[in-house]
C-alpha positions as CSV (number, residue, x, y, z in Angstrom):
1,X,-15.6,40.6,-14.3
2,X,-12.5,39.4,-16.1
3,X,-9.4,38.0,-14.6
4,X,-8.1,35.4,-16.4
5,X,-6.9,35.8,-20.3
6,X,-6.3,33.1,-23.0
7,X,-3.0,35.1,-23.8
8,X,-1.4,37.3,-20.9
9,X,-0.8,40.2,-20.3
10,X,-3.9,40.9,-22.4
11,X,-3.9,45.0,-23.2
12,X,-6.5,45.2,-25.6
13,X,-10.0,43.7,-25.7
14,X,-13.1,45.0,-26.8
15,X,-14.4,43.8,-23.6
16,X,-12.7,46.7,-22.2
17,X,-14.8,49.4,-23.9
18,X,-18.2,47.9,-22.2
19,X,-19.2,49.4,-19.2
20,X,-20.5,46.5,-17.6
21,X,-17.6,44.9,-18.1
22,X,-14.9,44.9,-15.1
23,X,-11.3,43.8,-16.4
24,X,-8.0,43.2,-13.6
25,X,-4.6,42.2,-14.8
26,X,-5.0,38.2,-13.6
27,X,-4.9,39.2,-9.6
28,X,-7.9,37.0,-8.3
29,X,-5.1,35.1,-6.3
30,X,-3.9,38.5,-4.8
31,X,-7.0,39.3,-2.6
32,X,-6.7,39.0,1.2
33,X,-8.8,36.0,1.2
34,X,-6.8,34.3,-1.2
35,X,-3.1,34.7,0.0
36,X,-4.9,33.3,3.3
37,X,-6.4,30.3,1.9
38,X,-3.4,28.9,-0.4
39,X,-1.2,29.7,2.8
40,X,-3.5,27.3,4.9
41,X,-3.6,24.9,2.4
42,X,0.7,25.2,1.8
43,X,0.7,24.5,5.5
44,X,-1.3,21.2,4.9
45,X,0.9,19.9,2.1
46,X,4.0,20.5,4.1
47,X,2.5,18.6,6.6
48,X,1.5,16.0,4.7
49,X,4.7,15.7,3.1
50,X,6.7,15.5,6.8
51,X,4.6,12.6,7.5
52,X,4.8,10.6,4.4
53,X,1.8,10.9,3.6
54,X,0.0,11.3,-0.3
55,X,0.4,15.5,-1.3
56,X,-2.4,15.8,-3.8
57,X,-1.3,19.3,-5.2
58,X,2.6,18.4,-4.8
59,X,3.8,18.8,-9.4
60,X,6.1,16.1,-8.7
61,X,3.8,13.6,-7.7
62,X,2.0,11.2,-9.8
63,X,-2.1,10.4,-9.2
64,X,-3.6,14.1,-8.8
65,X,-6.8,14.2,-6.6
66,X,-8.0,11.2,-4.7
67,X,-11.2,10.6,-4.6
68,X,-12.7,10.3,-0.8
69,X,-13.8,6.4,-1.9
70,X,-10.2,5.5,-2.5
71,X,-8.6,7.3,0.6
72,X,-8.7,4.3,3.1
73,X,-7.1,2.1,0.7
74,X,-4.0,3.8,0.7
75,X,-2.9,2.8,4.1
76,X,-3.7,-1.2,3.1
77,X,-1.8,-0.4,-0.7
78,X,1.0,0.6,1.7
79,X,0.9,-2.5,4.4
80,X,0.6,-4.7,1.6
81,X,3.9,-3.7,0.2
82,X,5.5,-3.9,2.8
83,X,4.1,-7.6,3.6
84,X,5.5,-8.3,0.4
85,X,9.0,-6.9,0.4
86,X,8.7,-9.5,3.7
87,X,7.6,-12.8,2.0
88,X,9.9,-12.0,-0.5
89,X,13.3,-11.4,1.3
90,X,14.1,-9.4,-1.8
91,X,13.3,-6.6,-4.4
92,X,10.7,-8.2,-7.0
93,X,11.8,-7.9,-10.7
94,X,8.4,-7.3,-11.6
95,X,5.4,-6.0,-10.0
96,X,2.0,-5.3,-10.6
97,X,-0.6,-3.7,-8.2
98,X,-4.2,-5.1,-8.8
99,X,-7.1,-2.8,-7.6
100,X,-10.5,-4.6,-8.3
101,X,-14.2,-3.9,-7.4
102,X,-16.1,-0.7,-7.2
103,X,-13.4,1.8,-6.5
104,X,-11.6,0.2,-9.9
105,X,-14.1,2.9,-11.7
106,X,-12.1,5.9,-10.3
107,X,-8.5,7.3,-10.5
108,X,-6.5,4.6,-8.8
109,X,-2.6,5.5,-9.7
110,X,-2.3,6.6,-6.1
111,X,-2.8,3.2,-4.9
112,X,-0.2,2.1,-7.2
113,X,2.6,4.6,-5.6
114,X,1.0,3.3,-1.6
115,X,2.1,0.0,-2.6
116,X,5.5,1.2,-4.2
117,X,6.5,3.3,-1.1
118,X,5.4,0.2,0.9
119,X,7.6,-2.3,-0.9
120,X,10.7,0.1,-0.3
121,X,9.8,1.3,3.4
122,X,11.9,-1.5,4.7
123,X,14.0,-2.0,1.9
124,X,16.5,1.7,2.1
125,X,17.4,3.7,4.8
126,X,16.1,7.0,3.4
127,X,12.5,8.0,3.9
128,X,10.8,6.2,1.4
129,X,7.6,9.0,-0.5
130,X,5.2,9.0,-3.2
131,X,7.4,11.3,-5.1
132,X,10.4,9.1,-5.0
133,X,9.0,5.4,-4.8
134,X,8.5,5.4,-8.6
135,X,12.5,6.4,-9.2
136,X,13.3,3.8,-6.6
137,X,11.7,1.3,-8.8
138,X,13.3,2.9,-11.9
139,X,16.8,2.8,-10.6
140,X,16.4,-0.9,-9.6
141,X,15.1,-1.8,-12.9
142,X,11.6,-3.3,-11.7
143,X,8.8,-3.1,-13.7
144,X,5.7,-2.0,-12.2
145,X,1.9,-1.9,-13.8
146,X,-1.2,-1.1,-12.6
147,X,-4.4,-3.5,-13.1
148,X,-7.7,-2.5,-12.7
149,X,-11.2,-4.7,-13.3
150,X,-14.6,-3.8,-11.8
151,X,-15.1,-7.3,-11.1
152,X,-14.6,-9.1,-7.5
153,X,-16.5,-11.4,-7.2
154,X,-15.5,-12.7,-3.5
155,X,-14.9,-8.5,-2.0
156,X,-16.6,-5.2,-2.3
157,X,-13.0,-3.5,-3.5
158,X,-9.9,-6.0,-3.2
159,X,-5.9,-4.8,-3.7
160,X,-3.7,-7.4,-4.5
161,X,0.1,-6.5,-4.8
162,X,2.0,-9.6,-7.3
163,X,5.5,-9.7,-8.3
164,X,7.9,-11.9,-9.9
165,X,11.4,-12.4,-8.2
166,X,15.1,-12.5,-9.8
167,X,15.0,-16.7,-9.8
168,X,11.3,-16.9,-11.3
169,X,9.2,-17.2,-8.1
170,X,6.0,-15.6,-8.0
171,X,4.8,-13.7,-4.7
172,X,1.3,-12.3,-4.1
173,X,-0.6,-10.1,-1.0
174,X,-4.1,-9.2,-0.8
175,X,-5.9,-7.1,1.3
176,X,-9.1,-5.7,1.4
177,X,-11.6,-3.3,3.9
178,X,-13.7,-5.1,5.9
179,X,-17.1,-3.8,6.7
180,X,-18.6,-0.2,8.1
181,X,-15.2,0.1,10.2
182,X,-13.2,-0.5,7.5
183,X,-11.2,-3.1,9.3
184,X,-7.7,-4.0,7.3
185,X,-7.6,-7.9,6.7
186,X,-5.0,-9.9,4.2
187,X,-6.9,-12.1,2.6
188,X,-4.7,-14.1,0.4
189,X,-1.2,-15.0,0.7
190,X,0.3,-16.9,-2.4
191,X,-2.8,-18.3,-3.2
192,X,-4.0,-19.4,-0.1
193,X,-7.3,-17.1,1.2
194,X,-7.5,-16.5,4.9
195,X,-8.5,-13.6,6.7
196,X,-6.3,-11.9,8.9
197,X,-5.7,-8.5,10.4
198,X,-2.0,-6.9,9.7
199,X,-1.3,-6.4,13.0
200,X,2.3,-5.1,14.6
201,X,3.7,-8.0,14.1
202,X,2.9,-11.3,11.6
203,X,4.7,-14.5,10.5
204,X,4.2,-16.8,7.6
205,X,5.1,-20.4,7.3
206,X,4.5,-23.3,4.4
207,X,5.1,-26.6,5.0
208,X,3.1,-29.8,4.1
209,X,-0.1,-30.6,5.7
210,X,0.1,-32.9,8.4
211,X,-1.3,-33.4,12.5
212,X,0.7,-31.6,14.7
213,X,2.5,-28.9,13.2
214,X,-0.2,-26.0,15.0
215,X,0.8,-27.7,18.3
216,X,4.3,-27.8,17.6
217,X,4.9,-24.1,16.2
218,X,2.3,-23.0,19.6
219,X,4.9,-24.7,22.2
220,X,8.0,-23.2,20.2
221,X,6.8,-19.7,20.7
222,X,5.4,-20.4,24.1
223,X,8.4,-21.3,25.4
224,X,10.1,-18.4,24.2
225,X,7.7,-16.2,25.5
226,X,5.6,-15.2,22.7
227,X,2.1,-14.8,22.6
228,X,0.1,-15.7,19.6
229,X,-2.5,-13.0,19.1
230,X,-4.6,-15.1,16.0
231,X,-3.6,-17.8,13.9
232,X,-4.8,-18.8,10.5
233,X,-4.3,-22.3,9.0
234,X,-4.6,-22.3,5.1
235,X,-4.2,-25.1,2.7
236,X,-4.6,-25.9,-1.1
237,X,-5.9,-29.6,-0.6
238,X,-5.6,-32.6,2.3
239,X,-2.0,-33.6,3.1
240,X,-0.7,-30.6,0.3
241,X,0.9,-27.6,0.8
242,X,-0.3,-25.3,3.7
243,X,0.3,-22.0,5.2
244,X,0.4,-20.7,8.8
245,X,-0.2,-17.1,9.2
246,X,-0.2,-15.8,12.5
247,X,-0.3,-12.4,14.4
248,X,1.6,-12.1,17.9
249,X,2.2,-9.4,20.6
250,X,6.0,-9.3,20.0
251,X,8.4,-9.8,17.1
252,X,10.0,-13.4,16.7
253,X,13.4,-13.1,16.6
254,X,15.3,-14.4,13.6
255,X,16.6,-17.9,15.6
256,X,13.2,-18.5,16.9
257,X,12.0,-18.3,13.4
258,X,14.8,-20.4,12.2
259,X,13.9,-23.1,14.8
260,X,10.6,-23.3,13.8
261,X,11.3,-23.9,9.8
262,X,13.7,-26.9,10.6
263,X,10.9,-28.8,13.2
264,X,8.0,-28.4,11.1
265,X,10.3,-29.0,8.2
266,X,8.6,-25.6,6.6
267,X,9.7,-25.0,3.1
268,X,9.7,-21.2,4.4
269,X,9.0,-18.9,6.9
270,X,8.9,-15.1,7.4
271,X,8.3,-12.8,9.9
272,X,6.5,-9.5,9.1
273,X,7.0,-6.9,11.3
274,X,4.8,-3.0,10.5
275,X,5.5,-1.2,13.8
276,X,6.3,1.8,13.1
């Protein structure tokens, strides 16, 4: 049978003079069974696109298909960004998403636009998408690129989300998925490697290595009521910079985090917060 034409409407073939031959006027998508499938599968886009979440048929949206092997890392591209946006206090000038290891060898673009819509979810009031993350980026003139390298040597798959900021800092995330559960864990922080879930909520601090400052950052928060979930130490060498990263069961208010900097004496510290 013969449905589909290289130049439509087709009224003259000599296809159409054989008798085994069956020709229809490009109506395979008019059958019963068809109007029913692409209505279920509208339904599922709509959805999808309510939620915030990656329509792989939308024609505005950049990445096409995802393969199932890069699926799960859309929700890390996405806390990543948003961890990000955080340590940085500001819109990056420059960014690039790195995706390295095995999943590096498929179509990756969509990871890209996860970590785009996470770097603006707390940045605008407006629901931040796939579709319009990219113009976001556009109209605030960052530059964004996409790396890709099979090679990782420390991860199975690793996505690391860099960018450059207005006075010439550099800011970096990394996240990767841990084991069979696929278990979201940061695992670098401006250089530093740790591994630590992206829970609720998270707070960062550097400061210069010296006894005492786990002690005196626990007692702060304990005495304003704060439970510390998990807690990471960091550092690049003995009595050098270091970084605190730490998970804990309620947000830390801005003052609390403010009180903190000045008695460590912290060159900076940030509080991360991804409840929805």
């Amino acid at each position: 049978g013969l449905d589909v034409y290289a130049k439509e409407p087709c009224t003259d073939s000599p296809l159409f003079e054989l008798d085994q031959v069956v020709a229809t006027p490009h109506l395979g998508a008019s059958t019963h069974e068809a109007q029913e499938k692409a209505g279920t599968q509208v339904a599922r886009s709509v959805k999808l696109a309510l939620a915030g979440e990656f329509v792989p048929d939308a024609v505005n949206v950049q990445g096409g298909v995802v393969a199932e092997d890069v699926k799960p890392g859309l929700p890390l591209a996405e806390k990543l960004g948003r961890v990000f946006t955080a340590l940085a206090g500001e819109v990056a000038t420059k960014l690039d998403v790195e995706v390295r290891g095995e999943i590096a060898a498929q179509d990756v673009r969509v990871i890209e636009l996860a970590a785009l819509k996470g770097v603006f979810a707390d940045v605008i009031e407006e629901q931040v998408t796939y579709v319009n993350a990219p113009l976001l980026a556009k109209d605030r003139g960052m530059t964004v690129e996409l790396v890709t390298s099979s090679e990782s040597p420390d991860w199975r798959n690793v996505v690391t989300v860099r960018g450059v900021l207005a006075d010439g800092r550099h800011v970096s995330v990394s996240g990767t998925l841990s084991g069979p559960r696929q278990i979201t864990k940061i695992v670098e922080v401006n250089g530093y490697e740790m591994e630590i879930e992206p829970t609720a909520h998270l707070s960062f601090f550097t400061y210069t290595d010296r006894p005492g400052i786990v002690g005196v950052v626990g007692r702060l928060l304990g005495e304003h009521g704060i439970n510390i979930a998990s807690m990471q130490v960091a550092r690049s060498v003995k009595g050098g910079k270091a970084l605190i990263a730490l998970t804990v069961d309620t947000a830390i208010p801005a003052d609390v985090i403010e009180q903190i900097i000045s008695e460590i004496g912290a060159e900076s510290g940030r509080s991360v917060d991804l409840e929805d």
